[in-house]
C-alpha positions in Angstrom: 174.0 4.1 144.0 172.0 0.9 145.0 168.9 0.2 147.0 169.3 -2.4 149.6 166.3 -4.3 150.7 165.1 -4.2 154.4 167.1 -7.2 156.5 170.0 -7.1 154.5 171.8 -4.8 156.9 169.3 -4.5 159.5 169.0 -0.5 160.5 172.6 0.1 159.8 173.6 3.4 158.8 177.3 4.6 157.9 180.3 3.4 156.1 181.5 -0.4 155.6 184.4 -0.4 153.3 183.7 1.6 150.2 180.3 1.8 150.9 178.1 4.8 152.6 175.1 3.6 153.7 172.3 6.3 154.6 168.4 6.6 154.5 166.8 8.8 151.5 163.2 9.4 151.1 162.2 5.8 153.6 164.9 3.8 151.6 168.2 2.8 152.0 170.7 3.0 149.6 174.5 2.1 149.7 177.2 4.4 147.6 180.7 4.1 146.7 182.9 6.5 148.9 183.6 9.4 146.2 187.7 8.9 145.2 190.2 12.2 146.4 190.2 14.5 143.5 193.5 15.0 141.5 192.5 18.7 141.2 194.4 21.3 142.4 192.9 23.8 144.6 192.7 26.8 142.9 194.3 30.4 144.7 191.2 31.3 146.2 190.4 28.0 147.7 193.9 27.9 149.3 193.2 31.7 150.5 190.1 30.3 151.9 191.2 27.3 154.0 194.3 29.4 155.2 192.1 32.4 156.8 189.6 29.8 158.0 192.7 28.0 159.6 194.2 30.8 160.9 191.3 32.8 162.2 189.8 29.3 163.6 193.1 28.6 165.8 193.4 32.2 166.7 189.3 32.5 168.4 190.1 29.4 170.0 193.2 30.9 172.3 190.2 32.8 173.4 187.2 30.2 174.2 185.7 30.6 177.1 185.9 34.8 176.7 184.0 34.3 172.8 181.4 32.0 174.9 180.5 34.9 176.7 181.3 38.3 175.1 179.1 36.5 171.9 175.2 35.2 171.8 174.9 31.4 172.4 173.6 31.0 168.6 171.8 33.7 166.3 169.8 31.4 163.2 171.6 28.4 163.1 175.3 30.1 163.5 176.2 29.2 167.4 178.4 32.0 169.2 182.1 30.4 168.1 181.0 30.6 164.5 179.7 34.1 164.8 183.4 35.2 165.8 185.0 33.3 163.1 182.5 35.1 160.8 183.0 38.2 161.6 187.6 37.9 162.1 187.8 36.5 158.8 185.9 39.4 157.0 187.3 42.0 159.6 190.7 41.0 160.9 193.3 39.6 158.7 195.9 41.6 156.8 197.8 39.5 153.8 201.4 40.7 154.7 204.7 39.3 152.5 205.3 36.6 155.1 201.4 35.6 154.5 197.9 36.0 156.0 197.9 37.9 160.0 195.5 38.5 162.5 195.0 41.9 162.8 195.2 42.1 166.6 193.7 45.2 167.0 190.8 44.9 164.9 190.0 41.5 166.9 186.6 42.0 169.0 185.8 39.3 171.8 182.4 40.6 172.6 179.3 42.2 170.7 176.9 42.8 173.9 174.6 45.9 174.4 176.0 46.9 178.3 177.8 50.0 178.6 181.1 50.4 178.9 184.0 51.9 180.7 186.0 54.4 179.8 189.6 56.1 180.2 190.8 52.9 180.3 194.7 52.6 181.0 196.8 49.6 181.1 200.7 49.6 183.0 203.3 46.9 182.9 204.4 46.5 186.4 207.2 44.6 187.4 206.7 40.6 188.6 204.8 39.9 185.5 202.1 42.1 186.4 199.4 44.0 184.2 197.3 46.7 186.0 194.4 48.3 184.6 192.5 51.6 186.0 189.4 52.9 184.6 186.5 55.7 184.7 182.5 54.8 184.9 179.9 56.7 184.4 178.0 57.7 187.7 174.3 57.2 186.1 173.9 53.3 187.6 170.8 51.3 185.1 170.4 48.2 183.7 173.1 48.8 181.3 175.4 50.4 183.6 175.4 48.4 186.8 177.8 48.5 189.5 178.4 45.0 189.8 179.3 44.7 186.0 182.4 42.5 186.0 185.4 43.1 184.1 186.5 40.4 181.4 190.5 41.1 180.7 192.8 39.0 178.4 196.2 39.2 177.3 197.5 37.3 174.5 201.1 36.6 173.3 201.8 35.8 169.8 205.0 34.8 170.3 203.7 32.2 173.0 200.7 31.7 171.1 198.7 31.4 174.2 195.9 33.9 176.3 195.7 34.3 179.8 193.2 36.4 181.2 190.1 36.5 184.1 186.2 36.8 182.8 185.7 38.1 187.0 188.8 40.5 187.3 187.2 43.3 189.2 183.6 44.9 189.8 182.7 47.8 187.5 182.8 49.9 190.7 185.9 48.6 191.7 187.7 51.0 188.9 191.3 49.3 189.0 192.2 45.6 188.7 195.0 43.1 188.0 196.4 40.3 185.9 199.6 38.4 187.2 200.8 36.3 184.3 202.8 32.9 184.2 206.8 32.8 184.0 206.8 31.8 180.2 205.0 35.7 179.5 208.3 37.4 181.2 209.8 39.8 178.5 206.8 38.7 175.8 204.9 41.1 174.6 201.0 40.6 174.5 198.0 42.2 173.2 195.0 43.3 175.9 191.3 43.5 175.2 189.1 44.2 177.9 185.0 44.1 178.2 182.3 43.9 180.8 180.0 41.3 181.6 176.5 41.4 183.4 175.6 40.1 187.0 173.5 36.8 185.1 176.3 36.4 182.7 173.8 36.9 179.8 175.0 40.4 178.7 178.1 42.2 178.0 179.7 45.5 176.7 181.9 45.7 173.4 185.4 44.5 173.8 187.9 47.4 173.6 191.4 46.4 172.1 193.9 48.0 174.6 197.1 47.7 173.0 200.6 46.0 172.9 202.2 45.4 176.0 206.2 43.8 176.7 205.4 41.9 180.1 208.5 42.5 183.1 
């Protein structure tokens, strides 16, 4: 590490060639970029950067549903990070062919609102999933009627999500999800959770099950 005297750079701060250049303590000082290491990673390390890999990939086939079904940043972990948090501690299995996502241990929200209940989910011909539901009568801030319904379906095989955030009204107790051509004779997994008027709030996500699309 070496000092470099004011006007030799000017304010410059970064990398030129092999050299890092950064402010410490009202100096600047250059450094050597540090050289690869010849070390191996060791088993846990790989275990490590293959969960993170996997779970990372996975919450993002579900971004704009994790921006609302988790708070926008708790401490200095923002929403996205939360999820990946919580699916690499909760939802992979190590199976013989390697490290899964445990589909139905995957939660896309961790809001307060109530939720629905006697929720059922039918394959319908044309690509079509329908879902019908029960609410409780007792309307309150936790339980309004005009409570949307967030509704995702992912394929594994397709390695994609398609889904609505607005589906239906709470109220509305039935709703549906037409899916693209690729999804025909796929099967996909369904969560499904509810989301305040504002946006600001929602219910648990409920994992639905597996479903081969028509």
């Amino acid at each position: 590490m070496s000092k470099i005297k004011p006007g030799q750079i000017g304010r410059f701060r970064g990398k030129i060639g092999e050299v890092v250049v950064s402010k410490f303590r009202e100096m600047t000082i250059g450094r050597s970029t540090p050289s690869p290491s010849s070390k191996l990673p060791t088993a846990k390390q790989v275990k490590i950067r293959t969960v993170f890999g996997l779970i990372a990939s996975f919450i993002s086939k579900f971004r704009d549903f994790i921006a609302i079904g988790y708070p926008s940043t708790v401490g200095n972990l923002s929403g996205r990070n939360i999820a990946i948090k919580y699916h690499i501690a909760n939802a992979v299995v190590n199976t013989p062919g390697g490290y899964e996502v445990d589909y139905e241990k995957v939660v896309l929200s961790k809001g307060t609102l109530t939720g629905i209940y006697d929720v059922v989910v039918t394959s319908l011909p044309d690509r079509e999933l329908s879902v019908v539901w029960k609410m409780d009568t007792l309307i309150n801030a936790s339980n309004s009627a005009d409570d949307t319904v967030a509704f995702a379906a992912y394929s594994p095989e397709l390695g994609s999500t398609i889904g609505s955030a607005n589906l239906a009204k709470r109220s509305d107790l039935k709703g549906s999800l037409n899916l693209m051509r690729a999804f025909a004779g796929k099967k996909v997994h369904v969560y499904l959770f509810l989301v305040d008027v504002d946006g600001k709030n929602a219910s648990a996500s409920e994992y639905l099950g597996e479903y081969t699309i028509s």
